[in-house]
C-alpha positions as protocol buffer text, in pm:
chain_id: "A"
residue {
  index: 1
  type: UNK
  ca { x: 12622 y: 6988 z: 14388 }
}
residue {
  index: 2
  type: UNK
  ca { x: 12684 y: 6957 z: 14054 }
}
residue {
  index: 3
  type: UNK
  ca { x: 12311 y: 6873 z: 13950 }
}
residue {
  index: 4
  type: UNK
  ca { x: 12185 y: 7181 z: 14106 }
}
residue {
  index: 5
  type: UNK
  ca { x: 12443 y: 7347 z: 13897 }
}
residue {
  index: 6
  type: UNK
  ca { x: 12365 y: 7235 z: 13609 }
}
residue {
  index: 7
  type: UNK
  ca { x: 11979 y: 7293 z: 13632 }
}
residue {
  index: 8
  type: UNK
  ca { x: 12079 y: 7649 z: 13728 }
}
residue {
  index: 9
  type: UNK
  ca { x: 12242 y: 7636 z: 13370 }
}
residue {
  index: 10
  type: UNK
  ca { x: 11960 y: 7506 z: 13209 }
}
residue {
  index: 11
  type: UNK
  ca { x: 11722 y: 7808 z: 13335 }
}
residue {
  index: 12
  type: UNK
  ca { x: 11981 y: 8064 z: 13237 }
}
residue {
  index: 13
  type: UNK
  ca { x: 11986 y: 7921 z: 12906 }
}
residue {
  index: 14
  type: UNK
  ca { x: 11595 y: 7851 z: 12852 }
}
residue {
  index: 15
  type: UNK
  ca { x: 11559 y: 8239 z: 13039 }
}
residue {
  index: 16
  type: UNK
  ca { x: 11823 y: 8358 z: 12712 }
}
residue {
  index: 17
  type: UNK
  ca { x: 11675 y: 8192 z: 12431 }
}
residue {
  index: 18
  type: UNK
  ca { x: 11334 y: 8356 z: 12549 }
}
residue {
  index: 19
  type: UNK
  ca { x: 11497 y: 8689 z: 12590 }
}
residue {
  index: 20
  type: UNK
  ca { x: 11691 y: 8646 z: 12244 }
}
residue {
  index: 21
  type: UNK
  ca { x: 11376 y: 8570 z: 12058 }
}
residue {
  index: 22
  type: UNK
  ca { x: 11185 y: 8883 z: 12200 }
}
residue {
  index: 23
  type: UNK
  ca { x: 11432 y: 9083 z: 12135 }
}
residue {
  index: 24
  type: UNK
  ca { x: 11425 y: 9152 z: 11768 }
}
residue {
  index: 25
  type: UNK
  ca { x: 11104 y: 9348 z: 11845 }
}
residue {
  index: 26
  type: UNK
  ca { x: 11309 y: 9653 z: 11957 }
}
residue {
  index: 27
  type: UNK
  ca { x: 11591 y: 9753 z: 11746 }
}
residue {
  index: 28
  type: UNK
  ca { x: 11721 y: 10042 z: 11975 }
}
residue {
  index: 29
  type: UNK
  ca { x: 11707 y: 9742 z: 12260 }
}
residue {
  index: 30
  type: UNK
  ca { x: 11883 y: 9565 z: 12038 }
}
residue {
  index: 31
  type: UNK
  ca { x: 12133 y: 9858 z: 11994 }
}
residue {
  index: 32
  type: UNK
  ca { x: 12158 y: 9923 z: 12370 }
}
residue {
  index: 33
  type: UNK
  ca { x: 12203 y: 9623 z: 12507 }
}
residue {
  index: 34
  type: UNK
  ca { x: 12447 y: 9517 z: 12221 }
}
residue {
  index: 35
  type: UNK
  ca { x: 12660 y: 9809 z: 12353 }
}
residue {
  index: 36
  type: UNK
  ca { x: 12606 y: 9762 z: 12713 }
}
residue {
  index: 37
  type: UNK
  ca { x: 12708 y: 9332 z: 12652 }
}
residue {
  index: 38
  type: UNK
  ca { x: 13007 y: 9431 z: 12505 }
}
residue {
  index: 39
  type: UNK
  ca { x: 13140 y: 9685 z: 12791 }
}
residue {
  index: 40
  type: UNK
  ca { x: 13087 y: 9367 z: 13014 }
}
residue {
  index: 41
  type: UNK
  ca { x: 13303 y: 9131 z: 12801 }
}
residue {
  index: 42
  type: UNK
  ca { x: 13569 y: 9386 z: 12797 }
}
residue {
  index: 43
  type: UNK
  ca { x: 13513 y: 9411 z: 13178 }
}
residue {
  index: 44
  type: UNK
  ca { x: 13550 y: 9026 z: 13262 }
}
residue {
  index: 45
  type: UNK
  ca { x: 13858 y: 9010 z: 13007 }
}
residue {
  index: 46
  type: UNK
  ca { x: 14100 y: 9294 z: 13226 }
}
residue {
  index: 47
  type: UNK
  ca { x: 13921 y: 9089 z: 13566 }
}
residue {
  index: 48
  type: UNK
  ca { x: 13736 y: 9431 z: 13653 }
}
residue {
  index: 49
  type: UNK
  ca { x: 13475 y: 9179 z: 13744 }
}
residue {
  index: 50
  type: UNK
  ca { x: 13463 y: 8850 z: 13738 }
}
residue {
  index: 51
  type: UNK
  ca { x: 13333 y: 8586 z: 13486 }
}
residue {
  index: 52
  type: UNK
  ca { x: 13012 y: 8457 z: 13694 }
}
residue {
  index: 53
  type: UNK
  ca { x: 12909 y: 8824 z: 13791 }
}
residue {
  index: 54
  type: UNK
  ca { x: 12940 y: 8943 z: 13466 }
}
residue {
  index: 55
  type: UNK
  ca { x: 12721 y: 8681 z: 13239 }
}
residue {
  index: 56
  type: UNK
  ca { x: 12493 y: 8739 z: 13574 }
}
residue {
  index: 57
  type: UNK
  ca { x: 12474 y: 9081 z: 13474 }
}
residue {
  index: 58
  type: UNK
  ca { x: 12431 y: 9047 z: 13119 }
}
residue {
  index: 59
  type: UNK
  ca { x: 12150 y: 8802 z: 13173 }
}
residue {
  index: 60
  type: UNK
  ca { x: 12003 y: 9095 z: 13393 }
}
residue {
  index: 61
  type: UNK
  ca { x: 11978 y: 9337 z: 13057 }
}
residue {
  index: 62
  type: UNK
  ca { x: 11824 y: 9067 z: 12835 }
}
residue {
  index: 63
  type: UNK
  ca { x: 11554 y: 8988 z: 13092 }
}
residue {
  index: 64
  type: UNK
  ca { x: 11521 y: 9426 z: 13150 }
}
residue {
  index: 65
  type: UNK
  ca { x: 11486 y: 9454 z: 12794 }
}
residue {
  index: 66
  type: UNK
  ca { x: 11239 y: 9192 z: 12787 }
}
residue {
  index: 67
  type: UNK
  ca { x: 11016 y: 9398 z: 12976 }
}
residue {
  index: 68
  type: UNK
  ca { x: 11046 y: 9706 z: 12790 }
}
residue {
  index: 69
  type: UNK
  ca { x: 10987 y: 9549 z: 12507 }
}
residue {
  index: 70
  type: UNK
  ca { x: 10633 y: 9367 z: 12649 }
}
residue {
  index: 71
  type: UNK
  ca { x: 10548 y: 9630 z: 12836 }
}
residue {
  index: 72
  type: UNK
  ca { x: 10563 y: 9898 z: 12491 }
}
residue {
  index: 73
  type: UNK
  ca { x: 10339 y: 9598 z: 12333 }
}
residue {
  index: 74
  type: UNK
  ca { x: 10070 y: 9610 z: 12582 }
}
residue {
  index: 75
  type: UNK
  ca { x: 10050 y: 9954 z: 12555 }
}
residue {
  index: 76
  type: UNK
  ca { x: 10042 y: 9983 z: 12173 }
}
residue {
  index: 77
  type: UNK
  ca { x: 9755 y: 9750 z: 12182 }
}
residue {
  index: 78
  type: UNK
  ca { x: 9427 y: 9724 z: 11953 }
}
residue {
  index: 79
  type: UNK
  ca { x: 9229 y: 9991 z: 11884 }
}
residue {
  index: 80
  type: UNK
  ca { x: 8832 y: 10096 z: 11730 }
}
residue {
  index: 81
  type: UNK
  ca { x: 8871 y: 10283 z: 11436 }
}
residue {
  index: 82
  type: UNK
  ca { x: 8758 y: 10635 z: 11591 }
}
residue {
  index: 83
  type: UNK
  ca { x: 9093 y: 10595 z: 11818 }
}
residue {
  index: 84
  type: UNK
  ca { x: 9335 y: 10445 z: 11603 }
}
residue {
  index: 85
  type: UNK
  ca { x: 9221 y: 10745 z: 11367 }
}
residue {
  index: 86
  type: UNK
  ca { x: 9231 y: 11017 z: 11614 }
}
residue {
  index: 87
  type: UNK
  ca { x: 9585 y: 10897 z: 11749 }
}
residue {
  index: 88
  type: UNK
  ca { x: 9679 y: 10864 z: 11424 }
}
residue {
  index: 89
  type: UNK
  ca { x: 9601 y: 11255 z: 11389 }
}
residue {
  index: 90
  type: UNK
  ca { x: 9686 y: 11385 z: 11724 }
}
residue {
  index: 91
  type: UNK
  ca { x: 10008 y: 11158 z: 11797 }
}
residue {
  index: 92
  type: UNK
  ca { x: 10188 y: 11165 z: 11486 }
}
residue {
  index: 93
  type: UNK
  ca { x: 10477 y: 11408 z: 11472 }
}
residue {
  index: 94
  type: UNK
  ca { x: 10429 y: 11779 z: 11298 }
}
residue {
  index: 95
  type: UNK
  ca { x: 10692 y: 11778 z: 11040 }
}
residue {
  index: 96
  type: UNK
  ca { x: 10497 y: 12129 z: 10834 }
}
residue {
  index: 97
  type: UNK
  ca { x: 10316 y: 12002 z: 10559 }
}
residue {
  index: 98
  type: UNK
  ca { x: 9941 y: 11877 z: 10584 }
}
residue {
  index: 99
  type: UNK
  ca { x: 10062 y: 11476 z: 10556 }
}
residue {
  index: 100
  type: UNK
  ca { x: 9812 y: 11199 z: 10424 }
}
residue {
  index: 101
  type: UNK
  ca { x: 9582 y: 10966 z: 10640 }
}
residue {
  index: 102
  type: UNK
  ca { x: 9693 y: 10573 z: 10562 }
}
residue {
  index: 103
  type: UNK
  ca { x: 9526 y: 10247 z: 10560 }
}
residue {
  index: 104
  type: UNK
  ca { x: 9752 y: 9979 z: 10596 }
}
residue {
  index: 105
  type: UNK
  ca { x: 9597 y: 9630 z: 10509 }
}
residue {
  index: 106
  type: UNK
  ca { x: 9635 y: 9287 z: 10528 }
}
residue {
  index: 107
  type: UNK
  ca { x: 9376 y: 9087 z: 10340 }
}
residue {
  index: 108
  type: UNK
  ca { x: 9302 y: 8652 z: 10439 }
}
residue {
  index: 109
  type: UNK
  ca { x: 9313 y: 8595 z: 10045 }
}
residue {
  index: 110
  type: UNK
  ca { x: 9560 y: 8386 z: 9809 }
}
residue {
  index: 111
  type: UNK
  ca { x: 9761 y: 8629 z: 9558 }
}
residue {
  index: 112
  type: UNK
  ca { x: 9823 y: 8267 z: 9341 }
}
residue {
  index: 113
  type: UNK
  ca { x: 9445 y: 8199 z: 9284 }
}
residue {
  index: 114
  type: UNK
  ca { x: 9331 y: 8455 z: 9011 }
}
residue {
  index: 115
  type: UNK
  ca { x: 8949 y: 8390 z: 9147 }
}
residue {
  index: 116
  type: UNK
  ca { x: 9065 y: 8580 z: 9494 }
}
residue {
  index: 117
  type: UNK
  ca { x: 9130 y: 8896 z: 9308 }
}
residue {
  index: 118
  type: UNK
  ca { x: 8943 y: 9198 z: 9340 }
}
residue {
  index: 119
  type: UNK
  ca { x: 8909 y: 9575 z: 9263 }
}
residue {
  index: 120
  type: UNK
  ca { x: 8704 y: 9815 z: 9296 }
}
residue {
  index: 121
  type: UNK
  ca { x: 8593 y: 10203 z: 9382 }
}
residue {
  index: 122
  type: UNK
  ca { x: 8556 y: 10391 z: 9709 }
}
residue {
  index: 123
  type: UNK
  ca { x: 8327 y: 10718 z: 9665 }
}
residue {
  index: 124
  type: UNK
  ca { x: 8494 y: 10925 z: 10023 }
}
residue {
  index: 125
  type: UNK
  ca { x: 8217 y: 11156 z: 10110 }
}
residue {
  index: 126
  type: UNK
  ca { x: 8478 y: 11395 z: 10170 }
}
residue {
  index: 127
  type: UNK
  ca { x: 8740 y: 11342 z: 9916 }
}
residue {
  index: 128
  type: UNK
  ca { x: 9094 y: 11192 z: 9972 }
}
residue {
  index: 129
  type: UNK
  ca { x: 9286 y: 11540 z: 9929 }
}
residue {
  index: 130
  type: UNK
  ca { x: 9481 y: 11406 z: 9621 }
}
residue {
  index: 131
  type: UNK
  ca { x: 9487 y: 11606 z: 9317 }
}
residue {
  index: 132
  type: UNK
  ca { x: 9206 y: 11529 z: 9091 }
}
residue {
  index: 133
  type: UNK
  ca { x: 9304 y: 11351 z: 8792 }
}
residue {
  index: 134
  type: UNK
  ca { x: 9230 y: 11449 z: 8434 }
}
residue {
  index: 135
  type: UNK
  ca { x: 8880 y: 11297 z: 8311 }
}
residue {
  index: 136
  type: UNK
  ca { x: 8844 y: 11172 z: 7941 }
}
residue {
  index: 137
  type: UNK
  ca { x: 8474 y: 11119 z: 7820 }
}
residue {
  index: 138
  type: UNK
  ca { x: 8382 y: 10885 z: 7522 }
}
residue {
  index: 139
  type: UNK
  ca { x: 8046 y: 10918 z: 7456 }
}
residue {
  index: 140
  type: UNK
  ca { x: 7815 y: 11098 z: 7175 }
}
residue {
  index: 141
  type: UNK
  ca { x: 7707 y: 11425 z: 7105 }
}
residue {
  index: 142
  type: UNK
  ca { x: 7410 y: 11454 z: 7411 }
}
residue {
  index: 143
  type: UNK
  ca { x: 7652 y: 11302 z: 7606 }
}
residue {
  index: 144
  type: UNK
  ca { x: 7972 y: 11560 z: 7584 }
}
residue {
  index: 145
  type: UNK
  ca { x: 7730 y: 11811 z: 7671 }
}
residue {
  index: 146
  type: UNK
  ca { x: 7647 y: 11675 z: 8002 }
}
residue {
  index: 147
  type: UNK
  ca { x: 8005 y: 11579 z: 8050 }
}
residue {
  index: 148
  type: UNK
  ca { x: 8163 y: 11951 z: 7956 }
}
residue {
  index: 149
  type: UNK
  ca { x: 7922 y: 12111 z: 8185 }
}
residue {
  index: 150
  type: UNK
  ca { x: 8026 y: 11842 z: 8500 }
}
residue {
  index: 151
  type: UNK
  ca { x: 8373 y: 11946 z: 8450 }
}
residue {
  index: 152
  type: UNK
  ca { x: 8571 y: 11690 z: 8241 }
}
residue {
  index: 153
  type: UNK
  ca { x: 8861 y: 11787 z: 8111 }
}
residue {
  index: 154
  type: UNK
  ca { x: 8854 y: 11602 z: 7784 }
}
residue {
  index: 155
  type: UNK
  ca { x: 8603 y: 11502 z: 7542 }
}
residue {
  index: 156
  type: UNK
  ca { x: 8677 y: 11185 z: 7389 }
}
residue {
  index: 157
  type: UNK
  ca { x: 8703 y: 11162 z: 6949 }
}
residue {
  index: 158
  type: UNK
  ca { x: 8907 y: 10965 z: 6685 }
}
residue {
  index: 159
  type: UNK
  ca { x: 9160 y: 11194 z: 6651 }
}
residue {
  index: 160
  type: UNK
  ca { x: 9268 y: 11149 z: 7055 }
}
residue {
  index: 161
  type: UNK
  ca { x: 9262 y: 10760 z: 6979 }
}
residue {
  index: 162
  type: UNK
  ca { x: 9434 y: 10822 z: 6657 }
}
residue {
  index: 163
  type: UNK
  ca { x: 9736 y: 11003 z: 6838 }
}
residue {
  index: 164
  type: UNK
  ca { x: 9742 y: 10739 z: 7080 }
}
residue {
  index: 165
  type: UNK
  ca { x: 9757 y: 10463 z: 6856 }
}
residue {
  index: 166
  type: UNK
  ca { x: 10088 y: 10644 z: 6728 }
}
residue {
  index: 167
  type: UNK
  ca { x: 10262 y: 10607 z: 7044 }
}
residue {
  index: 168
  type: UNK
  ca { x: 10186 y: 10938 z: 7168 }
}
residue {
  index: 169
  type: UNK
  ca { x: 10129 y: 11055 z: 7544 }
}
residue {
  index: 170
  type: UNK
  ca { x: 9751 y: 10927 z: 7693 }
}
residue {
  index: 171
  type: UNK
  ca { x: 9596 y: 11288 z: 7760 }
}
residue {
  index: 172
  type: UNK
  ca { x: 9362 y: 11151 z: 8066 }
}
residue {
  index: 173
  type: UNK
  ca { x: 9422 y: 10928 z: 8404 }
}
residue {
  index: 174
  type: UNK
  ca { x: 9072 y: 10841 z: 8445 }
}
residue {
  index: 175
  type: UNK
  ca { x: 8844 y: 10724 z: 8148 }
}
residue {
  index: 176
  type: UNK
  ca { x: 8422 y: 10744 z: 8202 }
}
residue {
  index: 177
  type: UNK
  ca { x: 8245 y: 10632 z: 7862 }
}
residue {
  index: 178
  type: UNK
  ca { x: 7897 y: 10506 z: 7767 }
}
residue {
  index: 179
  type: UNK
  ca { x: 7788 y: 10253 z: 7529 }
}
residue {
  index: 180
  type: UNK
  ca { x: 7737 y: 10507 z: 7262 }
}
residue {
  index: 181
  type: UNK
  ca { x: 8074 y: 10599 z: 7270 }
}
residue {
  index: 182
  type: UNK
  ca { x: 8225 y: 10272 z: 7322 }
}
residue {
  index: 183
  type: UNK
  ca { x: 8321 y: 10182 z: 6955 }
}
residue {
  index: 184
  type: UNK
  ca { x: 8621 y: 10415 z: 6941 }
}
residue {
  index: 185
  type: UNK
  ca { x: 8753 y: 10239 z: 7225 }
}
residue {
  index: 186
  type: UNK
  ca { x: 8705 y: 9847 z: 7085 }
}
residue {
  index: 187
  type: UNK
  ca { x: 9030 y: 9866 z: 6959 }
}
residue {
  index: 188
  type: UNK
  ca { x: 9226 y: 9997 z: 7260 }
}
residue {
  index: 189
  type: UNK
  ca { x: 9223 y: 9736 z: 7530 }
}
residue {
  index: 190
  type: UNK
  ca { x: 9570 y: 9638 z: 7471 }
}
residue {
  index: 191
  type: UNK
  ca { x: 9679 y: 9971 z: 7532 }
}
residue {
  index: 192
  type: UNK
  ca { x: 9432 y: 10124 z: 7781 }
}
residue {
  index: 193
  type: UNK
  ca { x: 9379 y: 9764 z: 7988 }
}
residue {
  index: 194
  type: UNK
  ca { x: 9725 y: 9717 z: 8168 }
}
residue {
  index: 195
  type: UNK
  ca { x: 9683 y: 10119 z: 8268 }
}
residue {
  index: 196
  type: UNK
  ca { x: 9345 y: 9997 z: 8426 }
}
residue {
  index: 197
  type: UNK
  ca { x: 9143 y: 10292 z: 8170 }
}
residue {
  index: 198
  type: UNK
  ca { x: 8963 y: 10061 z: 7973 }
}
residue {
  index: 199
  type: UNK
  ca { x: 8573 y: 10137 z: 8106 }
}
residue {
  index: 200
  type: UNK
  ca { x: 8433 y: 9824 z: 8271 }
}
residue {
  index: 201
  type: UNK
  ca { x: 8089 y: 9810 z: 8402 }
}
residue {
  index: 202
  type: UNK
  ca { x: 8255 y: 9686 z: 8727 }
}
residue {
  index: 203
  type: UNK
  ca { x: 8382 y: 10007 z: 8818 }
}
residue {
  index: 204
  type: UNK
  ca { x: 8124 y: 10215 z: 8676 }
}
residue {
  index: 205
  type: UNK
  ca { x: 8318 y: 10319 z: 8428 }
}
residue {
  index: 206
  type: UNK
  ca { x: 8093 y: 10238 z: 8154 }
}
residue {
  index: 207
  type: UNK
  ca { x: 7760 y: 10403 z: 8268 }
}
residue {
  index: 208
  type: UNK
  ca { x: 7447 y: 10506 z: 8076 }
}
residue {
  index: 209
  type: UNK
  ca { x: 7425 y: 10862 z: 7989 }
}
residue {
  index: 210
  type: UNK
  ca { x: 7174 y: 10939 z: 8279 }
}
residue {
  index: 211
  type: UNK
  ca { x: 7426 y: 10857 z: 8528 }
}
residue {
  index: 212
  type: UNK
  ca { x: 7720 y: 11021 z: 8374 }
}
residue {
  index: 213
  type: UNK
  ca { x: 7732 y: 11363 z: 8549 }
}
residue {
  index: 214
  type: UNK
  ca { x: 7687 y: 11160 z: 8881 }
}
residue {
  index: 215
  type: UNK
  ca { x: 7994 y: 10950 z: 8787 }
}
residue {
  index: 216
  type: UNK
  ca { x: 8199 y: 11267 z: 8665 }
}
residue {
  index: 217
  type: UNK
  ca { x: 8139 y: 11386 z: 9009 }
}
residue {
  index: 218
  type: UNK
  ca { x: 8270 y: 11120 z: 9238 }
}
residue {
  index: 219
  type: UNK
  ca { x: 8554 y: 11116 z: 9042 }
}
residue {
  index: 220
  type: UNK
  ca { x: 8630 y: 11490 z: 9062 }
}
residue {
  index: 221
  type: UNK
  ca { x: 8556 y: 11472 z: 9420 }
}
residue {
  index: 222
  type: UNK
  ca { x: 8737 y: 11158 z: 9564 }
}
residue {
  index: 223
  type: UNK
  ca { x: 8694 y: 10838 z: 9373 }
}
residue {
  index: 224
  type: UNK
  ca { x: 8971 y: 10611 z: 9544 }
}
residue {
  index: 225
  type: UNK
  ca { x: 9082 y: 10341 z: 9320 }
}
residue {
  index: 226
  type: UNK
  ca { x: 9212 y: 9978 z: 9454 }
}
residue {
  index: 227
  type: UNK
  ca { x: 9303 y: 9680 z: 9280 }
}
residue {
  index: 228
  type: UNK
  ca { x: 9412 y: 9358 z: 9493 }
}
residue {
  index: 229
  type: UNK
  ca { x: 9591 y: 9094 z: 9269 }
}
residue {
  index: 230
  type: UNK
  ca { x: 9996 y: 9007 z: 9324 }
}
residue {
  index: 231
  type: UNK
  ca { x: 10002 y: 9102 z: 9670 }
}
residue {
  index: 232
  type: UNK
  ca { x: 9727 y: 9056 z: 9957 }
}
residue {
  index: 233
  type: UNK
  ca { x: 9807 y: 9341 z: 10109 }
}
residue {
  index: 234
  type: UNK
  ca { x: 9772 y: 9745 z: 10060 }
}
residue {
  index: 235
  type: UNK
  ca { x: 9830 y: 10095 z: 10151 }
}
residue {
  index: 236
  type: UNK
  ca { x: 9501 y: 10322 z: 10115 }
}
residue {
  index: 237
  type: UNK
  ca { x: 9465 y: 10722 z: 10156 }
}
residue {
  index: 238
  type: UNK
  ca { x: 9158 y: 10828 z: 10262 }
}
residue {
  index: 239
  type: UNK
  ca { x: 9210 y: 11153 z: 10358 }
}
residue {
  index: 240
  type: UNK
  ca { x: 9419 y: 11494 z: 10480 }
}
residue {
  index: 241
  type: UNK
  ca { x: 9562 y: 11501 z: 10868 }
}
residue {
  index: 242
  type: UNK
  ca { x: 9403 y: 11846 z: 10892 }
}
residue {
  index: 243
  type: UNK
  ca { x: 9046 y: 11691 z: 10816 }
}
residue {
  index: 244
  type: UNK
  ca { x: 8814 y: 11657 z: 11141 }
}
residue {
  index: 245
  type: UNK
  ca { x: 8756 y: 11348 z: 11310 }
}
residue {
  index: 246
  type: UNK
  ca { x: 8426 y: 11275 z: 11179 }
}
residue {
  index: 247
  type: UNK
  ca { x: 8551 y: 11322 z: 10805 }
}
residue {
  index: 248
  type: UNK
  ca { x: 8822 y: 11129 z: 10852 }
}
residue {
  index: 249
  type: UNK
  ca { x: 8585 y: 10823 z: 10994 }
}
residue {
  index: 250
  type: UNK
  ca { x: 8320 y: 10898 z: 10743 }
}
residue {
  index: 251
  type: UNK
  ca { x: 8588 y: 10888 z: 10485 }
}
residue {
  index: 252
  type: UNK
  ca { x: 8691 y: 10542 z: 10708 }
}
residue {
  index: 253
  type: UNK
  ca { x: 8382 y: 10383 z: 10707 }
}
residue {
  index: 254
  type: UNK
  ca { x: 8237 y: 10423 z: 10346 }
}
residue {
  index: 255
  type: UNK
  ca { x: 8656 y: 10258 z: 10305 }
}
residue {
  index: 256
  type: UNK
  ca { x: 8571 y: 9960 z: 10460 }
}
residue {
  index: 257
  type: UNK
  ca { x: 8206 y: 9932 z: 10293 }
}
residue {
  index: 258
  type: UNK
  ca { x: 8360 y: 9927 z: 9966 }
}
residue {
  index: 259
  type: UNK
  ca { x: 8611 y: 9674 z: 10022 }
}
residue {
  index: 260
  type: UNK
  ca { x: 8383 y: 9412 z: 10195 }
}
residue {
  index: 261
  type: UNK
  ca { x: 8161 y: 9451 z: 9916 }
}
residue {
  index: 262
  type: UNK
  ca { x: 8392 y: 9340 z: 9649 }
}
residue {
  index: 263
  type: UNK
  ca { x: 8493 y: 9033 z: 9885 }
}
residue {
  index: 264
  type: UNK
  ca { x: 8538 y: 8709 z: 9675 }
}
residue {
  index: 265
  type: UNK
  ca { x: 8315 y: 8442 z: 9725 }
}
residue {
  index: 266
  type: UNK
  ca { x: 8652 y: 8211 z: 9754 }
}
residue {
  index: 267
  type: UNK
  ca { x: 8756 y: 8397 z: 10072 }
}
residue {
  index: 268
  type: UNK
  ca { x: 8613 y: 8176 z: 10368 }
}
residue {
  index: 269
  type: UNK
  ca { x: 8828 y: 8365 z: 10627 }
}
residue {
  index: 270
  type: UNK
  ca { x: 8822 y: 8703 z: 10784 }
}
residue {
  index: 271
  type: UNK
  ca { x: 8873 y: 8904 z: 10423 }
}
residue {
  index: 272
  type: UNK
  ca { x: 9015 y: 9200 z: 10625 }
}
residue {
  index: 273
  type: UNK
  ca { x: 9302 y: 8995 z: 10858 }
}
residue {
  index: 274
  type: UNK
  ca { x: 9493 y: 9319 z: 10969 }
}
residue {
  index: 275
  type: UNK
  ca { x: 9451 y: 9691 z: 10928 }
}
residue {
  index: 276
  type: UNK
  ca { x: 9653 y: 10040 z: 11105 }
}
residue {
  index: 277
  type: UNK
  ca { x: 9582 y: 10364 z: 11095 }
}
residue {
  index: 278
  type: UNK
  ca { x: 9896 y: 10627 z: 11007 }
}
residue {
  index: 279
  type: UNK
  ca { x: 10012 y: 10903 z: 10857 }
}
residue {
  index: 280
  type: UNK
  ca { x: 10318 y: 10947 z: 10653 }
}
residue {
  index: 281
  type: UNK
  ca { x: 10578 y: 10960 z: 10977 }
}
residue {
  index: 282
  type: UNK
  ca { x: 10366 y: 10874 z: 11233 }
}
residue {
  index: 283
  type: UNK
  ca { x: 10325 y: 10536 z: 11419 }
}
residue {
  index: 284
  type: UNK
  ca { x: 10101 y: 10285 z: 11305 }
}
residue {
  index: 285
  type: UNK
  ca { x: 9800 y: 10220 z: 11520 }
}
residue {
  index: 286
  type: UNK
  ca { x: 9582 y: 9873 z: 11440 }
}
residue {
  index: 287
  type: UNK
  ca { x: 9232 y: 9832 z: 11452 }
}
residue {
  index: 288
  type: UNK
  ca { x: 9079 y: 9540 z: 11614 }
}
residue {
  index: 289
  type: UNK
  ca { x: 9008 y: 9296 z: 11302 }
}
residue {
  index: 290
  type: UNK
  ca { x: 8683 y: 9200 z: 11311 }
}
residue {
  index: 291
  type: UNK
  ca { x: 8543 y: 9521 z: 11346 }
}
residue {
  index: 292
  type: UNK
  ca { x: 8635 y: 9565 z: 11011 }
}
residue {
  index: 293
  type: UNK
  ca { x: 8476 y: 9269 z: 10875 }
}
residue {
  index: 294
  type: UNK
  ca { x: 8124 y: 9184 z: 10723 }
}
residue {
  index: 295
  type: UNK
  ca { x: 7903 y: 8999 z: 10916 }
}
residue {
  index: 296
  type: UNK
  ca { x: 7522 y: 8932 z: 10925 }
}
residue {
  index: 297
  type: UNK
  ca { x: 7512 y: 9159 z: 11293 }
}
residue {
  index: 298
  type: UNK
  ca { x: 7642 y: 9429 z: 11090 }
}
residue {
  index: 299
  type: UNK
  ca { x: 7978 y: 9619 z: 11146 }
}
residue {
  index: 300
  type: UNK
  ca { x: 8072 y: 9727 z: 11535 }
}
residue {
  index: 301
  type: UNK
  ca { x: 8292 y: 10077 z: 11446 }
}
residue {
  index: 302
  type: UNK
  ca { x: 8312 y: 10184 z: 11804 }
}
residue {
  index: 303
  type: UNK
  ca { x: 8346 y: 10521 z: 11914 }
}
């Protein structure tokens, strides 16, 4: 009859707005059943087959590509962080250079409110396998000795301020100073701020002399930089693809340390909403969220 034909409709068409939905999660599904739809329509119009048969059979590919597309998502899953980093490493494609371990996150905080900004430092116990960046010291006499002898590259006097004042090249990425040597840079803030080189004591940046050659080493080693404000997302490296597992998830861990302690007290939410573990080509793998978040039980990293 012609109400059992028309609820027949009404399935087909709830079953293809389901289908069409889902779909947008596969793009070569999208591709291959794109191609496959139109071979169909070509087929009904020369009456190879006929109408009924072929929107049958075209329902039949959404509904197939449906499950592909669920099926892919239960596999891909959630992961701890030891196996999202050692798929990460083992899965991901070898394309002949050592690529770069990523951190993709999300972070539950408002870009528009300035008081759910942060930044901060992450000391990796075993480096992030960037090149180090050049180190300029402003500090006084006792202080460049320590400094020269912990490897910085440049001593900070007048005469570099001077030159940069002039609109010449800044000789140094990462700027370390102490109050003693903090009155050649009261001038610079306009200039040395928006580069985020102007010492602040939140970084540790500006340190007392008896913790200089400690700072000058984290930095040489692995200091990892991050500063949250427009966006509440970012991409972190935190190490090489050819380090070991346990680096890598040392590396990981002090990571996620570092960012939950410069949480804002404005954030109410999970801080840390979303996080996967990559490398440059490879596919993303995410972490299950809250065991990336701060809690009074402590963090659950599970091996």
């Amino acid at each position: 009859t012609w109400g059992n034909q028309l609820l027949k409709m009404i399935n087909l068409l709830k079953i293809w707005n389901v289908c069409s939905k889902t779909f947008v999660l596969s793009q070569r599904g999208i591709c291959k059943s794109a191609r496959k739809r139109k071979r169909l329509n070509q087929e009904m119009k020369r009456g190879k087959i006929s109408v009924a048969q072929g929107r049958n059979d075209e329902v039949k590919e959404k509904i197939l590509a449906l499950v592909q597309v669920t099926t892919k998502k239960a596999k891909t899953g959630l992961y701890s962080a030891k196996e999202a980093i050692r798929l990460a490493k083992e899965e991901s494609p070898d394309i002949g250079y050592d690529e770069n371990m990523r951190a993709y996150f999300k972070f539950g905080m408002n870009p528009e409110k300035k008081n759910e900004h942060f930044r901060g430092l992450a000391a990796l116990p075993h480096g992030h396998g960037q090149d180090v960046p050049t180190i300029g010291v402003f500090t006084n006499d006792e202080g460049a000795a320590i400094a020269k002898a912990s490897g910085a590259e440049i001593i900070g006097t007048m005469d570099i301020i001077n030159s940069i004042k002039q609109g010449n090249p800044i000789p140094f990425k990462r700027t370390i100073a102490t109050p003693e040597g903090m009155y050649m840079l009261k001038d610079m803030g306009k200039i040395l701020g928006p580069l985020g080189l102007m010492p602040t004591p939140k970084l540790k940046t500006l340190i007392p002399i008896v913790e200089l050659k400690e700072a000058i080493k984290q930095a040489r080693a692995g200091l990892l930089e991050y500063k949250i404000d427009s966006r509440p997302d970012a991409q972190l490296i935190f190490g090489k693809r050819h380090y070991s597992h346990d680096a890598l998830y040392e590396n990981f861990k002090v990571l996620i340390e570092s960012l939950n302690g410069k949480k804002p007290d404005a954030v109410k939410k999970n801080f840390i909403a979303a996080c996967h573990i990559t490398t440059n080509h490879g596919h993303p793998f995410p972490i299950i969220p809250k065991n990336l978040n701060k809690r009074s039980s402590g963090y659950e990293f599970k091996k």
